[in-house]
N, C-alpha and C positions, 0 to 999 in steps of 0.2 A: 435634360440629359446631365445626368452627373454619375460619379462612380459612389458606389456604397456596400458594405459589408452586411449580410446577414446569416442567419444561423435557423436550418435548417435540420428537423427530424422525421425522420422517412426510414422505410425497410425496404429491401432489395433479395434479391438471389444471387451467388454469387456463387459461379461455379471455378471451385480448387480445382488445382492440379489434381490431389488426389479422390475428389469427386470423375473428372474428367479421366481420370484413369479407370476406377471400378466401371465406369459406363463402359468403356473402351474395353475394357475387360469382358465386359457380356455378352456383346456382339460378338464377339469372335471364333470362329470354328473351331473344330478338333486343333488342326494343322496348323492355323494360325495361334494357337494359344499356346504347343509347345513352340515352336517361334519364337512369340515373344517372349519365354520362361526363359530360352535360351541366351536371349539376349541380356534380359536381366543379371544370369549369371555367369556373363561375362563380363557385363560393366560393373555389378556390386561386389565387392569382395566378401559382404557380411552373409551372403545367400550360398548356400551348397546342397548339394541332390543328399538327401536321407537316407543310406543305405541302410540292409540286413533289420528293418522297420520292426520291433516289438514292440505292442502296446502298453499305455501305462511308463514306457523310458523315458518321453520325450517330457519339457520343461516348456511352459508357455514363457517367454523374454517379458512377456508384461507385466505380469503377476509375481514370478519365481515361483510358480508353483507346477505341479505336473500338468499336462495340456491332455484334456480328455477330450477335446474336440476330434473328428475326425471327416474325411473325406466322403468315406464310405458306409454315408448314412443311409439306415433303412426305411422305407418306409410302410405299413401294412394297410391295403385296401379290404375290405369284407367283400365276399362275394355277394352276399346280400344285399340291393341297396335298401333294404327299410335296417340295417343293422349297423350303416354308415353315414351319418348325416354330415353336412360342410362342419358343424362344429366340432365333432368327433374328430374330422382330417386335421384340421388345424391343433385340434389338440394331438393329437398322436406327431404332428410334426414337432411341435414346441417342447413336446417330454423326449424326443430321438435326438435332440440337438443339444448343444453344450452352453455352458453358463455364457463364455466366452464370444460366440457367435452372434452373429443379427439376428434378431427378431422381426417381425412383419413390421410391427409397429417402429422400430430403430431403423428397416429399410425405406419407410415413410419419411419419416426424419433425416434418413442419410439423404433423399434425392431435394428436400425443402429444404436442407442448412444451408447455412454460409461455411461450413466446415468449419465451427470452432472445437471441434471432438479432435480433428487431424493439429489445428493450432498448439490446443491444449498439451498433447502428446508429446508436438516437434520442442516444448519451452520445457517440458520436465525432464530431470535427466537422470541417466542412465545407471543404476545400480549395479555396478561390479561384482560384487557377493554372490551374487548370481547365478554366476556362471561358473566353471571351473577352470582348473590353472594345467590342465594337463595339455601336453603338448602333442601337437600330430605325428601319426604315424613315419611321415615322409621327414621327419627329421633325422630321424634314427639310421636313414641310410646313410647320412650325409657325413664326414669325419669331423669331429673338430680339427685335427692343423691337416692341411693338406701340404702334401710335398710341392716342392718349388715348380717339376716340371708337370701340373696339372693343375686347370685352372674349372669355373666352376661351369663352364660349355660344356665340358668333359662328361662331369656328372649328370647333369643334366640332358644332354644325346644318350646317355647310356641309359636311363629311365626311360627316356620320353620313345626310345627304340624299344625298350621289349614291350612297353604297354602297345606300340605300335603293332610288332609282331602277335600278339595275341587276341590285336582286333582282326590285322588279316586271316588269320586261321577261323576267325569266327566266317561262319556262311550268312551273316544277316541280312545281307540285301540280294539276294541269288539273283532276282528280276531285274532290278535297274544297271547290274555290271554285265549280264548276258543279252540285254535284249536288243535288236536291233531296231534300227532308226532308218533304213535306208527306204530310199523313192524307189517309184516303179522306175527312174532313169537309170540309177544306180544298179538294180535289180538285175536289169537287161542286158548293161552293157558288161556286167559280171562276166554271163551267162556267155556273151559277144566273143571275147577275149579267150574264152578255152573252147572258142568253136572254130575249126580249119576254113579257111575261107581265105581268096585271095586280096589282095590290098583294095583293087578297083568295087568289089564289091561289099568290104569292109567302109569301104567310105560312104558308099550307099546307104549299110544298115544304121550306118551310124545317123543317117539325114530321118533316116525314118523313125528312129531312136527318139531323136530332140522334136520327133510332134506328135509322141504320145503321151496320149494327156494324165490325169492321175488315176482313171477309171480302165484306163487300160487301152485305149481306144483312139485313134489318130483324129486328131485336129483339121489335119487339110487331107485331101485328097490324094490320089497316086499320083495324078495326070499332075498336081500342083508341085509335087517333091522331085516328078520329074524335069519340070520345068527350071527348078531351084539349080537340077544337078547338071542340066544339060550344056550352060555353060562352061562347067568345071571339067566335067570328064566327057574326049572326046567320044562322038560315034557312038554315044549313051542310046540305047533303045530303052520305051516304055517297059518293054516286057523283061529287061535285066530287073528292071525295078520292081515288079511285079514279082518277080522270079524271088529276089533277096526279103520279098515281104512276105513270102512262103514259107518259107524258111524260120524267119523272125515267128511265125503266126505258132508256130510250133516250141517254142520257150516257152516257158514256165510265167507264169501260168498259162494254159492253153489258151487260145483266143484272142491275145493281143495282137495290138499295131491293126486290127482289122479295123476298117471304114463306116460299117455298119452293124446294126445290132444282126441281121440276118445272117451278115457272114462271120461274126464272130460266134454265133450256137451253131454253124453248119463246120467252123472246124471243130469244135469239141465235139458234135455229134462225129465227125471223124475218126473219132480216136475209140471209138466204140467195136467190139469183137462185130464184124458182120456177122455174125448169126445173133448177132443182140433182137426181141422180141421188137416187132414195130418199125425199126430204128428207118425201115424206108420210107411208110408212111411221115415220120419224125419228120424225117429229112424232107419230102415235096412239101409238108406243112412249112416248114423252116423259109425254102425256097420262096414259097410263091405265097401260101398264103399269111403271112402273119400279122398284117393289119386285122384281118376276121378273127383270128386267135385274139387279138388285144384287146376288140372290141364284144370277146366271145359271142360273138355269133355261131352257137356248135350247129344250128337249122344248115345255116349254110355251108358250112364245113363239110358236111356230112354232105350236103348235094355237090358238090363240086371234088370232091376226095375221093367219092365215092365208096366214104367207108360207115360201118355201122355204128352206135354208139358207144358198144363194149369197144370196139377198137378204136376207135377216136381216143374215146379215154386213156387208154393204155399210151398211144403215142404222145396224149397230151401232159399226161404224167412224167413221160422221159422226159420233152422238151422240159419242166418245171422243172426239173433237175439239175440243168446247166447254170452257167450263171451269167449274167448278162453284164455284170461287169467285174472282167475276171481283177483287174487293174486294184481292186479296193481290198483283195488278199494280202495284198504287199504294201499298200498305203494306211495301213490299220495304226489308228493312235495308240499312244502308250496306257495301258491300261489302271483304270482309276478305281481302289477302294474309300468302302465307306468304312469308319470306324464310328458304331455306336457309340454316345454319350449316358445312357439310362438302356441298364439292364430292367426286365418287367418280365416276369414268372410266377406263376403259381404253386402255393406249397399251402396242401391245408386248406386247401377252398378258402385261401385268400392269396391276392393280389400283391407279391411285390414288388417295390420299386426301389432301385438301388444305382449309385451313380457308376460308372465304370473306373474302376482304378487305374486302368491302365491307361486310360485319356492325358490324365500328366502327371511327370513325375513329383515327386512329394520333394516339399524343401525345408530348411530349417536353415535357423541362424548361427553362422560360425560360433560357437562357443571362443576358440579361439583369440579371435578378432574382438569381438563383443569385449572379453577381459580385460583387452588394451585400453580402453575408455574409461578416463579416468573424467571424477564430476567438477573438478575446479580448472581444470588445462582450459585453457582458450588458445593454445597451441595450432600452427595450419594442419599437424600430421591427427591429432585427436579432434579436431572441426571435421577435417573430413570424414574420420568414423563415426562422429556422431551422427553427420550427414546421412553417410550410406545405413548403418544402420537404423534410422527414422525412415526411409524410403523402403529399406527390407520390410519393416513391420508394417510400414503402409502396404505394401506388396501382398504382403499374405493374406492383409485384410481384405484384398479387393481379389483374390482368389477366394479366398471363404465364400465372401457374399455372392461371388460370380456361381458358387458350386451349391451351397446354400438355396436360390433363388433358382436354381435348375432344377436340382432336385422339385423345393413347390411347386414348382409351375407342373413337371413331368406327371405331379403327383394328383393334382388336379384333373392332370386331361385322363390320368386311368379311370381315375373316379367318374368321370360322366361317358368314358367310350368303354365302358366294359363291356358293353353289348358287342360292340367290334371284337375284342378280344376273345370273346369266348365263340362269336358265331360270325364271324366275317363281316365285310365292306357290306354288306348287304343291311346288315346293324347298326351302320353307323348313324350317331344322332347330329342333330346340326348343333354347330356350336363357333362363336366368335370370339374376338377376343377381348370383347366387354365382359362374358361369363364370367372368363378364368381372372381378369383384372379385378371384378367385384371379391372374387374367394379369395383372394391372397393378398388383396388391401395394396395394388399398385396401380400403375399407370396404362393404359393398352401401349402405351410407346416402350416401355419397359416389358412386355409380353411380347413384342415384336421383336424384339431384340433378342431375348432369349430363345424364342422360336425359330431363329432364321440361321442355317445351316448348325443343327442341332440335330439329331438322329436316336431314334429309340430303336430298342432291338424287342419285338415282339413275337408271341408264336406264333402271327398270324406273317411274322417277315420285320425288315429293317425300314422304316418310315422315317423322313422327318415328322418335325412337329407340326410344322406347319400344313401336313397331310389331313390332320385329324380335325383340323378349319375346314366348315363348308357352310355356305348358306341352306337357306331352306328351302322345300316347297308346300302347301298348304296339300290337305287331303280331304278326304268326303268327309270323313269321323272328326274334323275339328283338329286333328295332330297334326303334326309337321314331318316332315320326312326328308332327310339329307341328302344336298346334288350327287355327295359322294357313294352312297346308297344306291342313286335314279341309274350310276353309273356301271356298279356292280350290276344293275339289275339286265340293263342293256347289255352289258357285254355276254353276259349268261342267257340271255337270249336270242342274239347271234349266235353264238356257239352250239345251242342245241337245234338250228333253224333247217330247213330242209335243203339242200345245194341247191338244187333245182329250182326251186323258187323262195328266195330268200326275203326276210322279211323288210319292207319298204318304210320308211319314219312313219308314215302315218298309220301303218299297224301296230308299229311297237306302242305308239301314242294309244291306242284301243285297247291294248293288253296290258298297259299303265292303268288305264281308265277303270279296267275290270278290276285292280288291287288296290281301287280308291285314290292312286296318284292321278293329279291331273296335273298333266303337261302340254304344251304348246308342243305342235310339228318343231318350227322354228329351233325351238330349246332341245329337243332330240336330236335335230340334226350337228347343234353345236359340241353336246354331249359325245354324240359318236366319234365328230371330226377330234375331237380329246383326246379318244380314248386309240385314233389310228384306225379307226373300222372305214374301209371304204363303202361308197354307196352300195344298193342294192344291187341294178346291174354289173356291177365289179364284181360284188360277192359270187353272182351266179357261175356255176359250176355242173358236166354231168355225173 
């Protein structure tokens, strides 16, 4: 045992900050990437939003030259595919892209370095010349000598107020400042408040209030709420209780605070014109029979209603009508869009692909700010510009490669799903994400990442990416044929199937079998449960 020095040569991977960031970059959704753009330009000074955008004006800060790169690169697929080969797509990517940009082979390279490309950058410094000396617009309001009794809060509330007033008069978020949030408690007791009613029985609806659940529907029973109340208010009879739930049943939406699913479709079938067609029948179905409705049994129905099947039907169409939990009208989440990332259209019996501009806003480096940096200052105020602006360019780089690597990927999956695109889910081919990682020369971890809460807008509809992923299944003729396909295929054959006797897995498995899919029962029935289809006898219908 003794201590000793040796000298050791070895290589590593060593993952940068701004490695770690372009990753971080990719993964990230619509929402989350303006997010974090936002943050960016708050914490950098050197970063600001590109207004009134002409092409050919902007200046790349690395070169001094003009920046021909852009966001909104196109890319063109052939309708044909003997007229488009992987190496055609790759080239037609590599000529739509700018000098400036990653390359397949430099995105290879960015995820294997040690980052001496970002080292290199952050020790070279910064060319002044560059840039220009003109000064921002925002100065020119400002006065050189201000009077004694104004200070620069002043100026500043007076700016920061009219760009304020000018956003209010914008209508741009009409949904999130109009929409409500309120519970069905909230809902009720609204409703509570501008209905006459005396105190004794105010305190009632109110007990009945706090045990309706979010579907509309009471938690505990009458007999229990009046047991609750019976202490509190003398000489309580069940049937005040009863009496103030009658009343409540009749609020908005119809059908609440009821006990059971039976008596809350027999008030709404209430509020029905009596001469409505059926509506008696409606109503003794409601009553008495609706376990046999649930379980549609129409054989028995019919014996015991004593009605025929044209009229069954009729009555059983009103009842479908209702809603069985009125409570989820007024409990409804705030409503979520999707903003696609790759637009994909046809022009010219070809295929484009193009990324969405309006996914985030374009940025560029303060010219301004940039000018102050001067190359010999080892100053704290010219460190920190040098800083911020090394972190801007890193920034932009890892939006490029983030938009860059979108685009290929997107451009890839048109290339092998055309057949979806031009003739539906039914078209669809299998494909995983070893495919797309072989054509584009990365990694399947790095195609997951881009794939995952990503969104194309096609004319077949708005999909993720990760939609156009499916396994396979084998067929008679030696092909393959896509789950996503076996799925289309299923649901279009429920849809067309007979009410009366609907089709059972082990048919659909037979009518698979005759277009050369062979599928397992087992794997139909999981398929369907996917897709929301209930079983067979569910389905059934007169």
């Amino acid at each position: 045992m003794k201590q000793s020095l040796q000298l050791k040569l070895g290589q590593q991977l060593t993952m940068t900050p701004q490695l770690q960031q372009a990753i971080r970059l990719l993964q990230l959704s619509t929402l989350d990437l303006q997010q974090e753009i936002q943050e960016a330009l708050d914490s950098n000074p050197m970063l600001e939003l590109e207004e009134n955008y002409e092409g050919g004006n902007e200046t790349n800060y690395d070169t001094g030259e003009p920046d021909t790169s852009d966001y909104e690169r196109t890319l063109e697929v052939a309708a044909d595919p003997a007229a488009n080969t992987t190496d055609q797509l790759s080239d037609n990517y590599t000529s739509s892209t700018s000098t400036d940009s990653y390359s397949s082979s430099e995105s290879n390279d960015y995820a294997s370095s040690n980052g001496e490309g970002f080292e290199a950058a952050a020790e070279s410094d910064f060319d002044a010349d560059s840039f220009g000396d003109s000064a921002g617009d925002w100065s020119d309001s400002i006065p050189a000598d201000l009077p004694v009794d104004t200070s620069w809060d002043d100026v500043y509330q007076a700016s920061s107020s009219s760009s304020s007033s000018n956003y209010d008069n914008e209508d741009n978020d009409f949904e999130s400042r109009r929409a409500t949030t309120d519970s069905i408690y909230d809902h009720l007791t609204w409703q509570l408040n501008l209905t006459p009613m005396s105190d004794r029985d105010r305190l009632v609806a109110m007990a009945i209030i706090d045990a309706v659940e979010p579907s509309g529907m009471l938690s505990i029973s009458i007999h229990e709420i009046y047991d609750g109340l019976a202490a509190e208010l003398e000489e309580l009879e069940e049937d005040e209780v009863v009496a103030v739930q009658h009343r409540l049943q009749q609020f908005d939406p119809c059908g609440v605070c009821s006990q059971n699913l039976s008596e809350c479709l027999l008030v709404q079938l209430q509020q029905f014109d009596p001469q409505t067609p059926f509506l008696e029948p409606a109503k003794l179905i409601v009553k008495q029979y609706l376990p046999l409705l649930g379980s549609r049994d129409y054989r028995q129905l019919m014996r015991r209603t004593k009605l025929k099947e044209a009229e069954l039907s009729q009555a059983v169409t009103l009842i479908q009508g209702l809603n069985p939990r009125p409570g989820d009208i007024i409990a409804s989440g705030d409503t979520e869009y999707v903003v696609p990332d790759v637009f994909v259209e046809k022009r010219d019996s070809r295929w484009i692909v193009e990324l969405n501009p309006d996914i985030a806003p374009r940025l560029r480096i303060n010219s301004d700010y940039a000018s102050m940096v001067r190359r010999a200052d080892s100053s704290s105020d010219n460190t920190f510009l040098k800083d911020n602006l090394q972190e801007a360019r890193w920034f932009l780089k890892s939006l490029q490669s983030r938009n860059e690597t979108l685009l290929k990927v997107a451009s890839c999956i048109v290339e092998k799903q055309r057949g979806f695109l031009e003739y539906g889910p039914e078209a669809m081919k299998p494909l995983v994400l070893h495919d797309i990682a072989e054509i584009v020369g990365m990694h399947e971890s790095t195609i997951s990442r881009v794939t995952t809460q990503k969104y194309m807008h096609t004319p077949q509809g708005i999909f993720e990416l990760k939609y156009f992923f499916s396994s396979h299944v084998s067929t008679d003729s030696g092909g393959e044929c896509s789950s996503t396909a076996i799925r289309a295929i299923i649901k279009k054959l429920v849809s067309a199937e007979n009410p009366k006797k609907p089709l059972s897995d082990s048919k659909i498995t037979e009518l698979l079998a005759e277009q050369g899919i062979q599928v397992a029962r087992r794997t139909i029935a999981k398929y369907r449960e996917s897709l929301n289809i209930p079983p067979s006898n569910e389905r059934k219908s007169l």
